[in-house]
C-alpha positions, 0 to 999 in steps of 0.5 A: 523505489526510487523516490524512497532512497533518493536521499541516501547521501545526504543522511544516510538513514536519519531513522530506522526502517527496521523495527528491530533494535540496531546496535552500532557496530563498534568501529561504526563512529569515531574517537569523539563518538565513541559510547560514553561510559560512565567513567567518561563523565562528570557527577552532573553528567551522570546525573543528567544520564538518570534524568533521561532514564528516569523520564523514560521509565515513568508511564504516560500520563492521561492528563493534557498538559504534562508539568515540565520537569527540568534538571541544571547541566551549568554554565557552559564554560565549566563543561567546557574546562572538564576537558577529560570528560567526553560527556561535557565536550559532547554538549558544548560541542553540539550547541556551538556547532548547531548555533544555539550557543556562540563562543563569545557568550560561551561564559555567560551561557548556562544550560538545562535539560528539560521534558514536557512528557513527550520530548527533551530540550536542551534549554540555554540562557544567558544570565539574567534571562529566562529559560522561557524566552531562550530555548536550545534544542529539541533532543531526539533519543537514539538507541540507548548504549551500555545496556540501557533498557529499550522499551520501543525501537521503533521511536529511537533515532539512530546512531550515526557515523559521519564520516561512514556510509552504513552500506549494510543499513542501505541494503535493509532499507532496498530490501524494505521497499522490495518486500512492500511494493516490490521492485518493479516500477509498476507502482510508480505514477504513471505521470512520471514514467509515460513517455516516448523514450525507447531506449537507455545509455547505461553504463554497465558496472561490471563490464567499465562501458556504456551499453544500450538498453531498452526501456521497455526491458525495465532494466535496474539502475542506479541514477545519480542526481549532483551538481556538475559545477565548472570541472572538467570531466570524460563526456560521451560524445559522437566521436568517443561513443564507439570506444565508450562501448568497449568492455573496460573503456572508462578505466582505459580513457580515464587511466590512459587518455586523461579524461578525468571522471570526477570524484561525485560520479565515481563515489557514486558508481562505487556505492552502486556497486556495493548495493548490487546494482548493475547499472548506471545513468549519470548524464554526462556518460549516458547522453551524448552531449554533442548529438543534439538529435538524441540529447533532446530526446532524453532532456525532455524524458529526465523526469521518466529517467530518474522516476524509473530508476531503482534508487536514486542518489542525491549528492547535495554536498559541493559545488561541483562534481569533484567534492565527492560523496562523504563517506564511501571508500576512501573519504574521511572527510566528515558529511553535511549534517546539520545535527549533532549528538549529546553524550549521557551515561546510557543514553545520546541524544541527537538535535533536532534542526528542522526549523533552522535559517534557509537564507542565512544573508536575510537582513536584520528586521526581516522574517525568518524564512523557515528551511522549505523540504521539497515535495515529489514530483509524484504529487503532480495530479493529471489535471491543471492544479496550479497551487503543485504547479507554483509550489514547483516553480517557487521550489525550482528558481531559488536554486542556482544553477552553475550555466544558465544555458541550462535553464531550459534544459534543467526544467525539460523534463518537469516541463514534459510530466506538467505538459500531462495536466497542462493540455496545451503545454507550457511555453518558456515556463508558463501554462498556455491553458492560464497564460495571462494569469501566469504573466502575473508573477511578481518578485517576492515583496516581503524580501529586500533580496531583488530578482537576480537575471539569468544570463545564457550565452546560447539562447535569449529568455523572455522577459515575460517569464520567470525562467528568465530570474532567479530568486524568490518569487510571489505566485499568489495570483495564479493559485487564488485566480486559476480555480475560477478561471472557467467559472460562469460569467454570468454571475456577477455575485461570483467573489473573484474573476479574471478576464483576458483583453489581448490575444498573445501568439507565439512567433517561431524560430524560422518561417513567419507564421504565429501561433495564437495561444489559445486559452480554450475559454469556455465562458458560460458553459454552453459547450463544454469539453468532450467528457464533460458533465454538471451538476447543480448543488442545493444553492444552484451552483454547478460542479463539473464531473469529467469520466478520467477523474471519477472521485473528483469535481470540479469547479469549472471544466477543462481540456483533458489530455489523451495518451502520453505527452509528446517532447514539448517543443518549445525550447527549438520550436518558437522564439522568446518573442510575443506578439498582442495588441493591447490598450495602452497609457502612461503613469506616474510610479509615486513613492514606495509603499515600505509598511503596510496596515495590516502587514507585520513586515517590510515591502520591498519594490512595490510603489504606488501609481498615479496620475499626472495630476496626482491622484490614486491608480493602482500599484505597481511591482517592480522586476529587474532593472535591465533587457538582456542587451543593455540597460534601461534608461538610468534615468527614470523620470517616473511616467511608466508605459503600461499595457493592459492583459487582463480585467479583473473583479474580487468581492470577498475583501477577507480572501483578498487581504493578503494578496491585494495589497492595495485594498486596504490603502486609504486612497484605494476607492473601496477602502471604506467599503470592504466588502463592496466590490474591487474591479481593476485592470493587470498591467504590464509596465515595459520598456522599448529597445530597438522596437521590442518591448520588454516587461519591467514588472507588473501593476493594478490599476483600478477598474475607475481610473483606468477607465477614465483614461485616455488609452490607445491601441498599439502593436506589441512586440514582447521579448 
């Protein structure tokens, strides 16, 4: 249920779950979206109205490709003087809100309705184009008005107010998922609601205060996901945890101690409220933020709170706690949605905006970056799969988050239901299971928008680890080098690998003892994990079978875990600092690499390395330009200190292309052979400062050259 309704603030209801017929309550949209009569439009308008109609009542056709049919609306700025006309307004509107029309070409604009025999457009031009090379909207059908005929409910949208939660729409859909699967959390993936969690803050609606409440009880609430932002807002704490129990106490505080609760969580509590929901979790009320011995507990049990919760509300407007929830009580104020409507007699139709802009600040020249939906986090599997594990680290370290205290804390609770399939756990971010792999994040090459740097006053971030930036990453690595981690060695026509060099081991927060991080390297398989089984295919390559995963096969084998996770210990446990000794030299960073032979766009931060003497070594990415203490040399003089992690080969050139940038480069040693093979070393460049180095980004130096260097052992000391 929870995962269901989590959107409901943010559209509330963009189709029906119903498959009967909803007629909008009269009242249900405002003055300017109000049915159309067809007293309201103009000759074209009406026209168009029987356009629609007509489209509709033809049968479907058997044939493939259906001939478009298309019917002239004008120019847009005729539609926009016919001011009496609520129709015109509708369509001119709809197109300059959306961004398929601008005001300035407003009179140069003209504008078609057109049917391919499945959807309608809204096609706009310029004079002197093509409707072909301009194309508007695609227009969704809503439930016809004014007794038009409606043949199938269940492919119409829904008529929407913006400025109204539909509070009885949200009922059916609860009701919907209480007939389907029932309201119990017993469906839910287990993944999600393991953990040790014994017991809830709530607050209890009815009676105004916070109660506790087992787990084990499965009580129904209601949580809130917002963004807190910089307000200042009532917060449980130790000394206040006593009167916060008390029947009416949130009124009482807020109304006679000045404690403010903000808009987003009392809109919130309202909506709940109307849905007939008891309870109540919002974290600031139901964790008490100074007790650093219960706050832990929950942070790293967040996934649990939200999976177990009945519905969740995502309030995904503002930027803070005070912007309030659209739409319910009192607010006017219109909601966040990016689609608008088109008014014709009998018909509106809504637009579609899946595929707009999601960085609306990237540079001219640059390729679109289409809008990214987030997957659940009930996707996960309980085995180490690291393409869902970089989808939700690329999902989550594009978003900004109002204190980077909090980066840690933030990611707790994905970090406890990773922790399930990632059996030794993560550290700062990153899977010990694959951890020299998982060095090998790299900021997003094909952006011009550089890696920004989290700056906590209370805890240090490593440099080593993504947790520490902010921005759009490149994971490729992992997800094409992880599979093959465990693959038998002793192949040499296997088409990747990677080994690791160095033996990394955590440093704790007090006493002096290391901790290697072990890989559980199992190499050619002569012993496996317990559990395990192989099997020999008709080609003699093996796939391993595991008794936890019955339908599955595997690859190569790896360590499984038993039972719920414990709290992942590392944000108090262990220090931001790694400890290795590695192989070291120096390189030249060359000119950048800008354009590519077979790349369509621009690279940004790559540059060639080379040696003192000029010739080809690799490749080399670049991070950030700063430690969190103080800056690095501003100066540069080109030579990098590099350390190398890990040895790699590849064979299969095609699977290569896209992620081995260097393959195809003319001075790369196997570029006149394609398909022979790639051997080179991933490398660390870093930076010392005051006897701890730092990681300023990632390299490739070709297995040939770096062999031929002269390299020596060295301590490193990682921040």
């Amino acid at each position: 249920m929870g995962q269901i309704l989590s959107r409901i603030t943010q559209r509330c209801g963009y189709k029906t779950i119903s498959p009967k017929q909803r007629q909008p309550q009269s009242n249900s949209l405002p003055a300017t979206k109000t049915n159309t009569s067809n007293a309201q439009c103009c000759e074209k308008c009406q026209e168009a109205g029987e356009f629609i109609k007509a489209q509709l009542s033809r049968p479907k056709e058997n044939t493939k490709k259906t001939p478009d049919r298309s019917l002239p609306v004008g120019h847009l700025s005729l539609l926009r003087s016919r001011t009496d006309y609520k129709s015109c307004q509708s369509i001119v509107s709809a197109l300059l809100e959306t961004g398929h029309a601008s005001a300035p070409d407003i009179g140069q604009t003209e504008v078609q309705l057109r049917f391919d025999g499945i959807n309608f457009y809204c096609d706009v031009r310029l004079v002197n184009e093509d409707f072909d090379e301009r194309r508007g909207p695609m227009l969704i059908k809503t439930e016809p008005v004014n007794g038009a005929e409606c043949s199938d409910p269940t492919s119409y949208g829904r008529l929407i107010d913006f400025c109204r939660v539909d509070i009885g729409l949200i009922r059916e859909w609860i009701d919907a998922c209480n007939h389907l699967h029932g309201p119990s959390i017993s469906h839910i993936a287990p993944t999600l609601v393991q953990s040790q969690l014994p017991w809830l803050y709530l607050i209890d609606l009815e009676r105004e205060s916070l109660v506790r409440v087992s787990v084990s009880a499965e009580p129904q609430y209601t949580a809130l996901s917002y963004v807190w932002g910089r307000v200042e807002m009532l917060k449980t704490t130790k000394e206040n945890l006593n009167r916060m129990q008390q029947p009416g106490a949130l009124s009482i505080i807020s109304k006679f101690e000045g404690h403010h609760i903000p808009n987003t969580i009392s809109d919130a509590m309202y909506l709940a409220s109307q849905l007939g929901v008891k309870y109540f979790w919002t974290d600031c009320l139901c964790i008490v933020q100074d007790d650093e011995s219960t706050k832990g507990m929950f942070i790293n049990a967040m996934a649990s709170i939200y999976a177990r919760a009945y519905f969740t509300i995502v309030a995904g407007e503002g930027s803070d706690g005070n912007f309030g929830i659209s739409g319910t009580r009192s607010y006017l104020k219109p909601r966040n949605i990016p689609f608008r409507y088109m008014h014709f007699p009998g018909y509106s139709m809504q637009t579609e905006n899946m595929n707009e802009l999601s960085d609306k600040g990237a540079a001219v020249g640059t390729p679109e970056i289409r809008k990214e939906f987030p997957g659940f986090i009930s996707d996960i599997p309980s085995w180490p799969n690291m393409v869902e594990f970089a989808q939700v680290v690329l999902e989550y370290n594009k978003r900004n988050l109002t204190f980077d205290n909090d980066v840690l804390a933030a990611y707790a609770g994905v970090t406890t239901i990773m922790s399930q399939a990632f059996h030794s756990g993560l550290h700062f971010g990153l899977p010990e299971i694959f951890f020299d792999i998982a060095l090998l994040w790299e900021a997003d090459r094909r952006l011009p928008q550089p890696l920004r740097q989290r700056s906590p006053t209370e805890t240090k971030l490593p440099s080593w680890s993504w947790v520490n930036l902010k921005g759009f990453l490149f994971l490729d690595i992992w997800t094409s080098f992880c599979p093959d981690f465990y693959k038998d060695t002793s192949n040499l026509r296997e088409a990747k690998e990677i080994q690791p060099l160095v033996t990394w081991y955590k440093t704790p927060r007090l006493g002096e003892v290391s901790r290697p991080i072990e890989y559980q390297f199992f190499g050619n398989h002569s012993s496996m994990p317990p559990g395990w089984s192989s099997k020999a295919g008709p080609k003699g390559d093996l796939t391993y079978s595991h008794s936890s995963f019955s339908d599955k096969t595997f690859t190569y084998p790896f360590p499984v875990a038993i039972g719920p996770p414990a709290y992942n210990p590392e944000t108090t446990e262990y220090s931001q600092i790694l400890l290795c000794t590695a192989k070291r030299t120096w390189l030249v960073k060359a000119e950048p690499i800008e354009r590519h032979p077979w790349l369509e766009h621009s690279l940004y931060g790559i540059h060639h390395l080379r040696t003192n003497d000029g010739v080809w070594a690799g490749v080399l990415s670049n991070d950030r330009p700063c430690t969190p203490e103080k800056s690095f040399t501003d100066a540069f003089d080109g030579h990098c200190e590099l350390i190398a992690i890990s040895r790699a080969r590849v064979r299969n050139w095609k699977w290569a292309k896209p992620i081995l940038l260097e393959w195809e480069l003319d001075e790369h040693p196997s570029c006149d052979r394609v398909e022979e093979l790639y051997e080179f070393y991933n490398v660390l460049w870093i930076e010392w400062v005051d006897g701890i180095a730092y990681r300023r980004g990632i390299g490739r130096v070709s297995g040939e050259v770096w062999e031929r260097l002269e390299l020596e052992e060295v301590d490193i000391k990682l921040g």
